[in-house]
N, C-alpha and C positions, 0 to 999 in steps of 0.2 A: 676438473676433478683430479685430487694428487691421488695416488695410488701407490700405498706401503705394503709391503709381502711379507707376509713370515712363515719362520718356515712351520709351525704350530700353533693348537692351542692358547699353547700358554705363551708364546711371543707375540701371539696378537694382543693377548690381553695386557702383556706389561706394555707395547706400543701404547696400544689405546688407553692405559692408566697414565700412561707421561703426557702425553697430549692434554686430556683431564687433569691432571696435577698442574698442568705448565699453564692453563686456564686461570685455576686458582691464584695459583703465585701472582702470575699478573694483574687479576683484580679480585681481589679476599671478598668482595661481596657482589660476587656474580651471581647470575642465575644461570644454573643448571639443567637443563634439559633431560630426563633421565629416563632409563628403559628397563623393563624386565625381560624373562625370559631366560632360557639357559645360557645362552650367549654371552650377555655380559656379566656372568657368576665370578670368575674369572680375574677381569677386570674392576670390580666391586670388591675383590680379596686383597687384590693388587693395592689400591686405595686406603683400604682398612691399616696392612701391612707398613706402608710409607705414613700412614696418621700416626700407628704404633712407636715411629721412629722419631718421631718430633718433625718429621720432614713437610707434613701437611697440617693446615688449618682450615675446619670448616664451620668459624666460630659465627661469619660474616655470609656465610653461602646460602643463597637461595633456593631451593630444588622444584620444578614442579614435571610431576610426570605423564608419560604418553596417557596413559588409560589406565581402566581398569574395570572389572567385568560388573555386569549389570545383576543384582541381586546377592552379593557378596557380601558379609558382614564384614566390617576390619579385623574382627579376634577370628575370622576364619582362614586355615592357615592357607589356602590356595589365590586370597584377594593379593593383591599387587598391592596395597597398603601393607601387607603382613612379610612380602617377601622382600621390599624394600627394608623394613626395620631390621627383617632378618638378616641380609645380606649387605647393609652401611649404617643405615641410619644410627642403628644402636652400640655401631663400635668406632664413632666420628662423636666428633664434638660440633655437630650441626643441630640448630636448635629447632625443637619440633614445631613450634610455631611457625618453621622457616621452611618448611616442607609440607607439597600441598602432591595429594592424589585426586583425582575424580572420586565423590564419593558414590561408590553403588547402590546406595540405598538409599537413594533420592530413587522415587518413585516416577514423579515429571521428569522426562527426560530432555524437554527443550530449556526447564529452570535451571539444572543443574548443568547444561551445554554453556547455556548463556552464560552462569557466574563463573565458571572456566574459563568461558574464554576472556570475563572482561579480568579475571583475576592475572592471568596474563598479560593483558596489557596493561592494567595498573603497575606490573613490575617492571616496564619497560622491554618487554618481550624477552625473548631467551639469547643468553650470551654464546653455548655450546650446546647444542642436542646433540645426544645418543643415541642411536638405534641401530634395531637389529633388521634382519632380512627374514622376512616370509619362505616358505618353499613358493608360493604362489605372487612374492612379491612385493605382499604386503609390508607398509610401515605402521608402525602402530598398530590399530584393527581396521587400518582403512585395505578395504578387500578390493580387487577387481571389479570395475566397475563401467557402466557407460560414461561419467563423468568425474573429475576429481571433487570430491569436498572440499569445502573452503576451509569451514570450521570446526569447532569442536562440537561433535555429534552423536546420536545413539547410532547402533551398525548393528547390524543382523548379522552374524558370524556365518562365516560357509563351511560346509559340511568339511574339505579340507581343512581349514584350522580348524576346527572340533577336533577333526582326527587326530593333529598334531600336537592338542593338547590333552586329551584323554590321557596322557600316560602321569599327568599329574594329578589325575580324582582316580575314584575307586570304580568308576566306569565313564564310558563316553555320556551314558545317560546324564551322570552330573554334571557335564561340563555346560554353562551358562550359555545361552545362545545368543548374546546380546553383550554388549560392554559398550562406555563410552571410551570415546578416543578423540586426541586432536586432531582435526581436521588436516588435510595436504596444507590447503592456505594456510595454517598455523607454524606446522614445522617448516614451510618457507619462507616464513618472515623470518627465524630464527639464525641469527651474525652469521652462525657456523655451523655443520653439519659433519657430526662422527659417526661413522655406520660401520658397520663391526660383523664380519660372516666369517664363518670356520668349518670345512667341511668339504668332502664332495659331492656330496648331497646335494650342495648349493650353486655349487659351478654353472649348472646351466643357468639359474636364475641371475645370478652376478651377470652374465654373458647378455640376457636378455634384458635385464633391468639399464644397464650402464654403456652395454654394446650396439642395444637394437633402437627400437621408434619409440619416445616418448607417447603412452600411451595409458590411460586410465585404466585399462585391463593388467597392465603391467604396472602398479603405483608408484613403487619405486622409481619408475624411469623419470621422473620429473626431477628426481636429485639431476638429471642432466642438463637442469636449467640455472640452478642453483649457481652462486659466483664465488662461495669457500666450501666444497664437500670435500673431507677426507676421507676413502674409502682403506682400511685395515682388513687386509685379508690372508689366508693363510692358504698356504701352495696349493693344494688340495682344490679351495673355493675358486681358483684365481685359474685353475687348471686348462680351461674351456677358452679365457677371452683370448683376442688376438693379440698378434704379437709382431 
């Protein structure tokens, strides 16, 4: 695992944007591996910015993303369909057809796993994923568990991320208890691996995910098997590991 330190926010996020950009230049019809969350708000501005510039092109780029919550329409503004458009898709010249979320309003949950996941491998799997870091570990919605998932699956959300995302609905009540997500085996076939934490909040989890026992309970830790993860973190997050 390389490991880049910055000393903030927003140095992590233009890091993690040049990484993502230097992606692109190198092959204009990559696939995309892409995250939400406040995390990479940042780094998604960063991109828009350099698109602004003439510097990037995302005429060729394929996108498909972690997850997205289960029962969410796309015109609702808290689905990952909607925060995506809000936050790239709509200020890039990547074409909508060329960008794929889990849809949450498939009802069957093993239909809508399956055409994910073979939607993915019809694109020939992912060239760069992005993700963020759980307080509990989590990548994607894959939580804490006795076992890793392989694939792209339905997940019963734990009352910790409820918590952590209540502060985006009008109460914990609305927060969806359920979302699909790519499985571990999914983001592990994926070339490359960009993970992106900021905070001290996060320190111990960086510490435990990256420093301690690969472990299902800890999901994260399996990036330690992985053979290209770049981990981008800022002083704060990075505070706890050894040294």
């Amino acid at each position: 695992m390389r490991i880049i330190e910055t000393k903030d926010y927003n140095d992590m996020s233009k890091k993690a944007a040049n990484i993502l950009s230097a992606q692109v230049i190198m092959k204009p019809d990559c696939v995309l591996g892409l995250a939400t969350g406040s995390t990479p708000i940042g780094t998604y501005e960063k991109l828009v910015e350099w698109y602004e510039k003439g510097d990037l092109d995302f005429s060729q780029v394929t996108s498909v993303n972690l997850d997205e919550y289960k029962g969410l329409d796309r015109k609702n503004d808290q689905s990952y369909y909607y925060f995506m458009h809000e936050h790239l898709f709509n200020h890039v010249n990547i074409k909508e057809e060329n960008t794929n979320v889990p849809d949450g309003t498939q009802p069957d949950g093993e239909k809508e796993c399956a055409r994910y996941e073979e939607l993915i491998r019809s694109l020939g799997g992912v060239d760069l994923q992005l993700l963020g870091l759980g307080h509990n570990g989590h990548i994607g919605f894959n939580e804490p568990a006795d076992a890793f998932d392989k694939t792209t699956h339905c997940v019963d959300l734990t009352e910790s991320t409820i918590e952590a995302n209540k502060r985006f609905f009008a109460s914990a009540d609305e927060v969806p208890r359920q979302a699909y997500t790519m499985g571990i085996g999914t983001i592990m076939q994926a070339k490359k691996i960009l993970i992106i934490v900021s905070g001290e909040d996060k320190a111990d989890i960086v510490r435990d995910a990256f420093f301690g026992s690969v472990t299902p309970r800890v999901p994260a830790s399996i990036l330690q098997m992985h053979s290209d993860v770049t981990l981008v973190a800022d002083e704060a997050a990075l505070s706890k590991i050894p040294r």
